[in-house]
PASEBA-1860 file (N, C-alpha, C; in nm, 3 decimals):
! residues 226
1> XXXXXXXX> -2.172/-1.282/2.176/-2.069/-1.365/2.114/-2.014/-1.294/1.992 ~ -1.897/-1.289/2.021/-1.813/-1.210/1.832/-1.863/-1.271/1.768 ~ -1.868/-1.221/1.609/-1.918/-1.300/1.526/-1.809/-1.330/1.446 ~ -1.809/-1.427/1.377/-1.637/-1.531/1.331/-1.604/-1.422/1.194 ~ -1.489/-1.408/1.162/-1.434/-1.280/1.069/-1.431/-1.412/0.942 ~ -1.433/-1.369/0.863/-1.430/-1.483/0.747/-1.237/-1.470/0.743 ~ -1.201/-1.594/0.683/-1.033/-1.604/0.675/-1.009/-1.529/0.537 ~ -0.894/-1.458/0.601/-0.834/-1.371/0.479/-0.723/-1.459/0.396
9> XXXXXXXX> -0.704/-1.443/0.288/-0.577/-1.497/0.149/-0.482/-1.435/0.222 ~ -0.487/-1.336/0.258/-0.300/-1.246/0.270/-0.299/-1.207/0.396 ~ -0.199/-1.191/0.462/-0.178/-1.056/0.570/-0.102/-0.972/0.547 ~ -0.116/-0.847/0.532/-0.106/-0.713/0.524/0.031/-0.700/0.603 ~ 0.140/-0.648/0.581/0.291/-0.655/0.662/0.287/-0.465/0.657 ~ 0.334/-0.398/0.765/0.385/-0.289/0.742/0.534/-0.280/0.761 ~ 0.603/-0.176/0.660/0.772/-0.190/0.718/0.717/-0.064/0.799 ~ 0.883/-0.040/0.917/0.874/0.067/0.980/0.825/0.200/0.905
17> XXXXXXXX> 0.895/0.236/0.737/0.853/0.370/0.688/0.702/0.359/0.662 ~ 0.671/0.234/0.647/0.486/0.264/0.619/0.412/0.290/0.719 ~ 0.450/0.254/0.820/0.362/0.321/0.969/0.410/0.506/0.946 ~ 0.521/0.531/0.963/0.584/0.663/0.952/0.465/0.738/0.823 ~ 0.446/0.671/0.747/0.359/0.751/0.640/0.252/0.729/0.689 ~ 0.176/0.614/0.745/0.055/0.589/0.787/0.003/0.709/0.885 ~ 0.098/0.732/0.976/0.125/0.813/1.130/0.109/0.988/1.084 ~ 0.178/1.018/0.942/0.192/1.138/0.904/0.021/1.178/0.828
25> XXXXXXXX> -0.016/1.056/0.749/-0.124/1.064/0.715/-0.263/1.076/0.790 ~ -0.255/1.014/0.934/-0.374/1.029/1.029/-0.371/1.179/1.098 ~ -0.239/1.244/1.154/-0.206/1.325/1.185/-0.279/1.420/1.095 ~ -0.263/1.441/0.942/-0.265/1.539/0.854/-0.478/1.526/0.844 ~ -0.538/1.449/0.884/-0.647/1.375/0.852/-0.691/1.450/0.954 ~ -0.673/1.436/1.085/-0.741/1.497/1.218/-0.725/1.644/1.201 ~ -0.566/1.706/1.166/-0.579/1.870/1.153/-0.712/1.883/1.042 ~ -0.743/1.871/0.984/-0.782/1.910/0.839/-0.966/1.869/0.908
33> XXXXXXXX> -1.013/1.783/1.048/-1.135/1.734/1.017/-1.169/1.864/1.143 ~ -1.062/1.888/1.227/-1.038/2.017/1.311/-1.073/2.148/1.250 ~ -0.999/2.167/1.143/-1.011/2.291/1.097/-1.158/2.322/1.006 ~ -1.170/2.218/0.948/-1.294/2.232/0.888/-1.425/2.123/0.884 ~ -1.451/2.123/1.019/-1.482/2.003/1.067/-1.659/1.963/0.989 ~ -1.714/2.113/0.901/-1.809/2.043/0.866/-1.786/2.089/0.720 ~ -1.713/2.112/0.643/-1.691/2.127/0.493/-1.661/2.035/0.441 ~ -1.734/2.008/0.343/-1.763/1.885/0.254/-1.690/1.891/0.107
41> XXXXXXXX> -1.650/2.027/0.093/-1.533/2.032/-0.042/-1.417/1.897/-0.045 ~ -1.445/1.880/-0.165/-1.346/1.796/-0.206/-1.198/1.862/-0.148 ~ -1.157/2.029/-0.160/-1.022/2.034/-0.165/-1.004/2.056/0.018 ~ -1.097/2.072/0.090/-1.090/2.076/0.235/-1.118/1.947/0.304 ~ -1.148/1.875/0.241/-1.117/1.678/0.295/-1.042/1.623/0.241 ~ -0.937/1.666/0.179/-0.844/1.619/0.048/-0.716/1.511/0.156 ~ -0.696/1.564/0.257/-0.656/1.443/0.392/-0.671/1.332/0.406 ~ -0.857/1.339/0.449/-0.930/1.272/0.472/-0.957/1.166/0.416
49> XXXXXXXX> -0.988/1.239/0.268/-1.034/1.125/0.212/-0.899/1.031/0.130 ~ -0.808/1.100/0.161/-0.658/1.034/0.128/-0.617/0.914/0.234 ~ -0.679/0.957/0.343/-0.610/0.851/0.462/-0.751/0.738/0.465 ~ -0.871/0.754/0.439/-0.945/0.686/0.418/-0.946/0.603/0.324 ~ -0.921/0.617/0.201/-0.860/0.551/0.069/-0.730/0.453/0.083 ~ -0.642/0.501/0.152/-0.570/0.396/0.189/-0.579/0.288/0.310 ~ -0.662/0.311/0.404/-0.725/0.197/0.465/-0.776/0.102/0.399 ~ -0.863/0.197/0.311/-0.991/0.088/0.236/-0.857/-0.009/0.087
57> XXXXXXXX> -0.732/0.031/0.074/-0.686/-0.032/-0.018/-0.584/-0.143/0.079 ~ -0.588/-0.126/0.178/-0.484/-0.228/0.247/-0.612/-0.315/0.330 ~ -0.760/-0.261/0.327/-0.815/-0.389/0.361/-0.861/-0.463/0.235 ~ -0.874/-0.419/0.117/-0.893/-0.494/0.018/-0.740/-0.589/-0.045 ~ -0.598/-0.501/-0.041/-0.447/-0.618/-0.008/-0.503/-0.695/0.084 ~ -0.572/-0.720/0.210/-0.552/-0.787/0.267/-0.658/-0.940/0.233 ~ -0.852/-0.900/0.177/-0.906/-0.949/0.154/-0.889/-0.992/0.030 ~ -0.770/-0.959/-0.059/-0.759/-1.021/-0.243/-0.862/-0.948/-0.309
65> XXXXXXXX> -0.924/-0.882/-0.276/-1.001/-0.771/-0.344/-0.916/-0.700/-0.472 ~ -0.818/-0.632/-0.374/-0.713/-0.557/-0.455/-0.608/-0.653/-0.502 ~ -0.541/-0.660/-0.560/-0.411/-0.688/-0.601/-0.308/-0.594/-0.695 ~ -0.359/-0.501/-0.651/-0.214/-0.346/-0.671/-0.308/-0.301/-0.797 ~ -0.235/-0.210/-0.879/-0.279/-0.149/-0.966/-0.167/-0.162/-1.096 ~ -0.060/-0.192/-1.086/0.073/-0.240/-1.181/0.188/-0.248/-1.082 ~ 0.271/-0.344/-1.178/0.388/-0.356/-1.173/0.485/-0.244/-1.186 ~ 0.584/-0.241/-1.076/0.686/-0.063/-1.117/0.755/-0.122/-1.219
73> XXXXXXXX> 0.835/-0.262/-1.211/0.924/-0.271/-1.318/1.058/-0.176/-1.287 ~ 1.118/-0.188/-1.429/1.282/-0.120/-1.372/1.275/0.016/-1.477 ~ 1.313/0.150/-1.387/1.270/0.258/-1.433/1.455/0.296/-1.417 ~ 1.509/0.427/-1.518/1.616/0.516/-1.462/1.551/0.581/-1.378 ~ 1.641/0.585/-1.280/1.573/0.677/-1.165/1.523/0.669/-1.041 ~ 1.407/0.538/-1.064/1.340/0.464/-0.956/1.374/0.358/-0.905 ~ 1.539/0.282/-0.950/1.540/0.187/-0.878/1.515/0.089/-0.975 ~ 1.551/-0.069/-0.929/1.533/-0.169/-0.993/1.360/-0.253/-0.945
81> XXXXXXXX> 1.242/-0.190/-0.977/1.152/-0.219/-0.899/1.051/-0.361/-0.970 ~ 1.090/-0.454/-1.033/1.027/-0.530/-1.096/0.955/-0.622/-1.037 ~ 1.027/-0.668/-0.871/0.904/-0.716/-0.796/0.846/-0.658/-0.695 ~ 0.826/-0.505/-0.742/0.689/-0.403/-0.646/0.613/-0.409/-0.737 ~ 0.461/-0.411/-0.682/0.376/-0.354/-0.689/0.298/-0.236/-0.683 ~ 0.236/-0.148/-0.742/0.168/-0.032/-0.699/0.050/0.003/-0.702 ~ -0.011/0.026/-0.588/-0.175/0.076/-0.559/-0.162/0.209/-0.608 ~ -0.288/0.296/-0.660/-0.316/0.368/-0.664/-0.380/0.479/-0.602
89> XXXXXXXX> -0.406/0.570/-0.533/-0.477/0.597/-0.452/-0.499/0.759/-0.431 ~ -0.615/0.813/-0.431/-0.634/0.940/-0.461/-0.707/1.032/-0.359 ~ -0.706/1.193/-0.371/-0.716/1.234/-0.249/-0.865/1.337/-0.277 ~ -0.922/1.242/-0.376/-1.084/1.323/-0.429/-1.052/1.466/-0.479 ~ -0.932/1.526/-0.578/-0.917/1.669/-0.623/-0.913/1.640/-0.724 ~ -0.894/1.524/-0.790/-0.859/1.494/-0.916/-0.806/1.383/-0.921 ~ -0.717/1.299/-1.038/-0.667/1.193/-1.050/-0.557/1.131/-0.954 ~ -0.588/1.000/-0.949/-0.509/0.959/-0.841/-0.353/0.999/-0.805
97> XXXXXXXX> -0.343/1.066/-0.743/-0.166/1.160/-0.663/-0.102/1.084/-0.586 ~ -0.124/0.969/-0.534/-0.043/0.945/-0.450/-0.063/0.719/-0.480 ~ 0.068/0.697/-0.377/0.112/0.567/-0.495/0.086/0.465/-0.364 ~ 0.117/0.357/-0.366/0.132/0.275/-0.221/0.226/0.158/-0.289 ~ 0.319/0.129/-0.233/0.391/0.053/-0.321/0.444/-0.099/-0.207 ~ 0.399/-0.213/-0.237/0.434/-0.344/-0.149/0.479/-0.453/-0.254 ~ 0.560/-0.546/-0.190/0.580/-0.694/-0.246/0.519/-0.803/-0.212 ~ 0.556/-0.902/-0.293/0.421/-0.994/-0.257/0.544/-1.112/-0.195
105> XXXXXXXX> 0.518/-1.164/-0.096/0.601/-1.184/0.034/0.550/-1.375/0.040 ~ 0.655/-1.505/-0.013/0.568/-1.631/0.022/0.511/-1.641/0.130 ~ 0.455/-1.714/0.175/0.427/-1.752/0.312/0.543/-1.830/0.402 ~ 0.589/-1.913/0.320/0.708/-1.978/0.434/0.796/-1.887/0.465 ~ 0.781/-1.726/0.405/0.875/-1.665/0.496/0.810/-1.538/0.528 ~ 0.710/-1.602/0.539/0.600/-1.433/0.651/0.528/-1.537/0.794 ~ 0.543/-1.618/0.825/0.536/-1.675/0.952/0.355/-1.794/0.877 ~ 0.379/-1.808/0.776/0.267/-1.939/0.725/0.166/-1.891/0.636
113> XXXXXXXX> 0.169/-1.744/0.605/0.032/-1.692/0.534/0.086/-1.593/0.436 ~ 0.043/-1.638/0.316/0.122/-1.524/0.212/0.070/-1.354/0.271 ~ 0.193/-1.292/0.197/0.182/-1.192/0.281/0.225/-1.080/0.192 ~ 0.144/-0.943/0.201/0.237/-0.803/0.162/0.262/-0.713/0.177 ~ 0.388/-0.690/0.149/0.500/-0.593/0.238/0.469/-0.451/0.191 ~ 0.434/-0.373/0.259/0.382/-0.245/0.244/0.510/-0.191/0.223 ~ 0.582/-0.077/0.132/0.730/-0.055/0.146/0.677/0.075/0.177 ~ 0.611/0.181/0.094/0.596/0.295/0.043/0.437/0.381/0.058
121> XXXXXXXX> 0.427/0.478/0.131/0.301/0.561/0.084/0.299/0.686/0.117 ~ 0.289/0.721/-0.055/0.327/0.847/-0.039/0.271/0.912/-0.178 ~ 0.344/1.059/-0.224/0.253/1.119/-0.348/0.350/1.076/-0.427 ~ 0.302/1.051/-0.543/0.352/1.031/-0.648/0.456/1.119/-0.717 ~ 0.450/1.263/-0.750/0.543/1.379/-0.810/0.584/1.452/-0.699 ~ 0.582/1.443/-0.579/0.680/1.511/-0.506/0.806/1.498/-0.552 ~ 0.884/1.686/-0.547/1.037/1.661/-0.597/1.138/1.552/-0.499 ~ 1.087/1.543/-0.328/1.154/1.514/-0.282/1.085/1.392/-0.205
129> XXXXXXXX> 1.158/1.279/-0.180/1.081/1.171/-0.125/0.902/1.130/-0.170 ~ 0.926/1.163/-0.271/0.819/1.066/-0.319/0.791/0.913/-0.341 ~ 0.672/0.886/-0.334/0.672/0.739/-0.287/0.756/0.627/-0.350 ~ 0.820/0.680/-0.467/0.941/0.550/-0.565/1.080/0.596/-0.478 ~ 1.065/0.707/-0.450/1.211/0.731/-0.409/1.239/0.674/-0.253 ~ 1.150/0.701/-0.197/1.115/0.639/-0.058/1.136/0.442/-0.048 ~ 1.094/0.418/-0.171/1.077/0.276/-0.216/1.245/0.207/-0.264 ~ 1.282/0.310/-0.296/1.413/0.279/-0.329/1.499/0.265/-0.191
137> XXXXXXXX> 1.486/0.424/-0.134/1.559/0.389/-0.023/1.548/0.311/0.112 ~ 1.427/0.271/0.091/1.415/0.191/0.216/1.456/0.062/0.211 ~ 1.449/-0.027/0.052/1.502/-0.156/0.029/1.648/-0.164/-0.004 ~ 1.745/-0.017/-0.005/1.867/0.003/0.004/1.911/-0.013/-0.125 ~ 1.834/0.015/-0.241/1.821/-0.009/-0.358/1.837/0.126/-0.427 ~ 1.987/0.142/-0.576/2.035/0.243/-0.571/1.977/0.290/-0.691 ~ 1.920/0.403/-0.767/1.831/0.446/-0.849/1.869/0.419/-0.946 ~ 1.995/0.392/-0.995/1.992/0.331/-1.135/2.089/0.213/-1.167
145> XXXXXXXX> 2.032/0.129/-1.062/2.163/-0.006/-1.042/2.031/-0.125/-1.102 ~ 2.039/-0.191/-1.157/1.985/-0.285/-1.194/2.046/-0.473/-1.099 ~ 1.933/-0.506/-1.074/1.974/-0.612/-0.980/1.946/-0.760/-1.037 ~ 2.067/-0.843/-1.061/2.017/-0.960/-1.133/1.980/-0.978/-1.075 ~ 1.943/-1.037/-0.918/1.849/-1.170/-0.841/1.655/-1.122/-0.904 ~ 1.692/-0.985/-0.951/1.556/-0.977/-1.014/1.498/-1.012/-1.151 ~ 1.627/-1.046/-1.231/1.576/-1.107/-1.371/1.492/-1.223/-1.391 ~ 1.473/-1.288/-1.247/1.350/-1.370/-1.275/1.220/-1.307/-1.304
153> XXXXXXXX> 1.175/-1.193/-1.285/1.067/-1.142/-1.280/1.071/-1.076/-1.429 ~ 1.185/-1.079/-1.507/1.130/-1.044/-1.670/1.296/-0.908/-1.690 ~ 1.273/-0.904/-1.790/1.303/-0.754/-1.855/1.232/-0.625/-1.873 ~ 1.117/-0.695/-1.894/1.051/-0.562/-1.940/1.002/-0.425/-1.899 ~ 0.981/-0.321/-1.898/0.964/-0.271/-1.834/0.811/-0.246/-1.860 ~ 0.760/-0.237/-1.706/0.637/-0.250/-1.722/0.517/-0.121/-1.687 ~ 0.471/-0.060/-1.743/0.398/0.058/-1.726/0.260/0.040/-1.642 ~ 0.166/0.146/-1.623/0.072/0.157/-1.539/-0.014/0.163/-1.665
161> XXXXXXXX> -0.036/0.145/-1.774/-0.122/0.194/-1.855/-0.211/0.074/-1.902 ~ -0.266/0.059/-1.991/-0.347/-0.046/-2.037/-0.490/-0.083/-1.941 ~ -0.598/-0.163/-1.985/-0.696/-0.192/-1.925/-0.677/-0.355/-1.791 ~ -0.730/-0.406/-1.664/-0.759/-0.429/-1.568/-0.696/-0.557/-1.649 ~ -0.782/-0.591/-1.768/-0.770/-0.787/-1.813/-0.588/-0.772/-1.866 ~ -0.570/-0.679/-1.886/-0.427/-0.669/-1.952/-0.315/-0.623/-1.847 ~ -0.347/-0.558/-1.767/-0.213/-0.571/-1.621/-0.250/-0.680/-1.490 ~ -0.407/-0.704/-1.520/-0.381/-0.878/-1.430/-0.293/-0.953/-1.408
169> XXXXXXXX> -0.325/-0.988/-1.555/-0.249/-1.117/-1.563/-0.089/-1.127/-1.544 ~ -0.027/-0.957/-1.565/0.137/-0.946/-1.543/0.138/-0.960/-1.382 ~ 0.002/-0.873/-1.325/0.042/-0.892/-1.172/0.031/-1.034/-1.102 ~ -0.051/-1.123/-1.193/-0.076/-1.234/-1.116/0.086/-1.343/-1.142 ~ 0.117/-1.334/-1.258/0.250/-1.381/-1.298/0.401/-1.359/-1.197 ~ 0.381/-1.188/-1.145/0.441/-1.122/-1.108/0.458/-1.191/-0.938 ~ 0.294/-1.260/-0.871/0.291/-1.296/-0.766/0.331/-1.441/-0.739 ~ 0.360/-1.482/-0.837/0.372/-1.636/-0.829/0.512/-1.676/-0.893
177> XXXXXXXX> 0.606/-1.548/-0.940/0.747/-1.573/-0.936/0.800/-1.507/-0.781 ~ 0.729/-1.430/-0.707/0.759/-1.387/-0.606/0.764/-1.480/-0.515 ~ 0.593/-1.562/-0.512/0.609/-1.677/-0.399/0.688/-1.783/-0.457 ~ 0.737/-1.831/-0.544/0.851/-1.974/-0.571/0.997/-1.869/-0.537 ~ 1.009/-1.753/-0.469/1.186/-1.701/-0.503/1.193/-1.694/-0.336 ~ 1.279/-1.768/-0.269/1.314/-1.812/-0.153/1.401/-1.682/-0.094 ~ 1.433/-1.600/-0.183/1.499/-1.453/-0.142/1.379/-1.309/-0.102 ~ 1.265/-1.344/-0.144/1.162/-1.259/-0.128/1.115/-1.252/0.025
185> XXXXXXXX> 1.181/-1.175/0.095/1.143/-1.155/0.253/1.108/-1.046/0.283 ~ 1.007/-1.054/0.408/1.023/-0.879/0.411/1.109/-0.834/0.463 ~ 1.065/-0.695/0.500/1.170/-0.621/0.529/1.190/-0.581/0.706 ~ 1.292/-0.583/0.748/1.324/-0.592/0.916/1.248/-0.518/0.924 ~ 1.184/-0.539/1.050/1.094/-0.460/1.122/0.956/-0.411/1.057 ~ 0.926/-0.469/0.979/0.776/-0.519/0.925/0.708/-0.576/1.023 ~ 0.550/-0.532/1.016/0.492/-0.577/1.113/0.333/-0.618/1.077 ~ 0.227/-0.696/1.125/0.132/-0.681/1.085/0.071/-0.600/1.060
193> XXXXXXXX> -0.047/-0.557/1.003/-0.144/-0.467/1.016/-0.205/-0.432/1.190 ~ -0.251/-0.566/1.228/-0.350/-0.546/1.304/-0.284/-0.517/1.437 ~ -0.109/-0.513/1.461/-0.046/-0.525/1.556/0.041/-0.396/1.538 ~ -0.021/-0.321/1.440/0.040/-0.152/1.397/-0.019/-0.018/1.465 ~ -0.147/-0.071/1.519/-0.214/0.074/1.566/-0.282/0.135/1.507 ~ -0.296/0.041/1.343/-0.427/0.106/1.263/-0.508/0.022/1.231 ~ -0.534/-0.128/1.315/-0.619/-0.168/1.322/-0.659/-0.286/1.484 ~ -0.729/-0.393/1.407/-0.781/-0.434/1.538/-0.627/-0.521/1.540
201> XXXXXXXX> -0.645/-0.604/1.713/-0.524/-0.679/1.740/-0.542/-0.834/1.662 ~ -0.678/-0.854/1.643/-0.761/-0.981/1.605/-0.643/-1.016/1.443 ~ -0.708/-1.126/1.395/-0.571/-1.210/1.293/-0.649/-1.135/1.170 ~ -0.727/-1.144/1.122/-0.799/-1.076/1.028/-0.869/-0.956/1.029 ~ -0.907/-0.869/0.887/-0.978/-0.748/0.922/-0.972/-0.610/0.943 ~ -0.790/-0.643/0.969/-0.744/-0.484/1.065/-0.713/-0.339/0.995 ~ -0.738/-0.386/0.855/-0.816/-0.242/0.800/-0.923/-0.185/0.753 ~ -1.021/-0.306/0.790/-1.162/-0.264/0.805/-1.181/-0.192/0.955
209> XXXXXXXX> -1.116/-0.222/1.046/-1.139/-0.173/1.164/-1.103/-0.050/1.194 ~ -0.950/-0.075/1.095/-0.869/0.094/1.118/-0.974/0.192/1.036 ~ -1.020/0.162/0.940/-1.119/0.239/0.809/-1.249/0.324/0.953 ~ -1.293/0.203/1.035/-1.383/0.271/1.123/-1.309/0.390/1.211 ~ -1.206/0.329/1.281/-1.168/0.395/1.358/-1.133/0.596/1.279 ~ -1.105/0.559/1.197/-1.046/0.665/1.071/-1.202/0.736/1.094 ~ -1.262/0.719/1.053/-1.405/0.804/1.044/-1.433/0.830/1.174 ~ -1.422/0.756/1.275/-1.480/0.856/1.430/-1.361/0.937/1.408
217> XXXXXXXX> -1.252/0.935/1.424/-1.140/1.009/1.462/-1.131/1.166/1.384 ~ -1.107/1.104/1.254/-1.105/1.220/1.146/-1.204/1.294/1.106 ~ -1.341/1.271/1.135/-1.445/1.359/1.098/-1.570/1.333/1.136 ~ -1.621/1.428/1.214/-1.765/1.433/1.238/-1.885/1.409/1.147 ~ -1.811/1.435/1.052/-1.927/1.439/0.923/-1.868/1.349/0.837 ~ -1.856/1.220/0.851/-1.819/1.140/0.710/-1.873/1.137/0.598 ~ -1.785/1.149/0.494/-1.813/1.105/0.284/-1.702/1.006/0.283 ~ -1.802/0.968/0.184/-1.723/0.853/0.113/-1.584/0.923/0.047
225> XX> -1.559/1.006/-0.031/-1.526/1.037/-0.138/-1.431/0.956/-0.211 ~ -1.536/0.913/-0.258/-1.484/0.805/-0.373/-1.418/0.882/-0.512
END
């Protein structure tokens, strides 16, 4: 008999470009567990443990574990981003390189279960398509246009810096002007997690499952690298 999945707070939405990064990232995960299928260097699993890290952060979006790492806020450059969010997420060489960027989606308009919209995953300082710029263009959002329907979410601009008790509480603020704004939808062709191919088909879970699947696939020799 299965054993019952405990009920998740959120479901996990992918847009089409987050599978496309998801897809580039498993790809890059299998060459790399191929080529050096028993080296344990940080800079020869640097793939690996990149595509593993982001499983384990879209099953914690999905279990409320996580709830992002900051607010983008409105940057020159990046777009008017005040209701994204951004995960952090690193590839064990050093400090976290690469970004994951979603909205926090009500439920009456993700089919009954609050929900979030994966937009973006990708590295952070790439000159070209890096994960804000990717974020911009996929919500059709022009790099230095500022958007009133977003002044509900504040002025300010909001940085990645400060300690956990001090960008909480902006992200939790941040999630609960999102779920009362009847314009916050995802984005066409968003799809579940578990109905993406990186996890199970089941309603809950489906990046704990993809996280397994990720370790048979990508490497004979699993690390954590945390």
């Amino acid at each position: 008999m299965a054993e019952n999945q405990p009920e998740r707070p959120f479901q996990v939405l992918l847009s089409e470009g987050a599978v496309q990064d998801l897809n580039r990232m498993r790809d890059a995960a299998a060459a790399e567990a191929k080529q050096y299928p028993n080296d344990k260097s940080p800079a020869n699993n640097a793939n690996r443990t990149l595509y593993k890290g982001v499983l384990r952060e879209l099953q914690d979006l999905e279990s409320g574990s996580s709830k992002g790492h900051h607010v983008l806020g409105a940057h020159k450059g990046l777009g008017d981003g005040r209701d994204i969010v951004v995960s952090k997420i690193g590839d064990g060489t050093g400090k976290p390189n690469h970004r994951l960027t979603f909205r926090e989606i009500p439920g009456r308009n993700a089919g009954g279960k609050d929900a979030r919209d994966v937009i973006a995953i990708g590295p952070r300082h790439a000159s070209e398509n890096n994960a804000y710029q990717q974020t911009a263009m996929r919500l059709g959002r022009s790099a230095d246009q500022s958007l009133p329907h977003l002044d509900r979410f504040g002025e300010a601009q909001v940085g990645s810096g400060g300690k956990a008790h001090q960008r909480n509480p902006v992200l939790d603020a941040n999630r609960a002007i999102a779920h009362a704004f009847d314009g916050q939808t995802p984005l066409s062709g968003s799809r579940p997690l578990s109905e993406s191919g990186f996890g199970s088909r089941g309603s809950s879970g489906g990046a704990k499952q993809a996280g397994k699947q990720a370790g048979r696939q990508t490497n004979p020799n699993p690390q954590r690298g945390e």
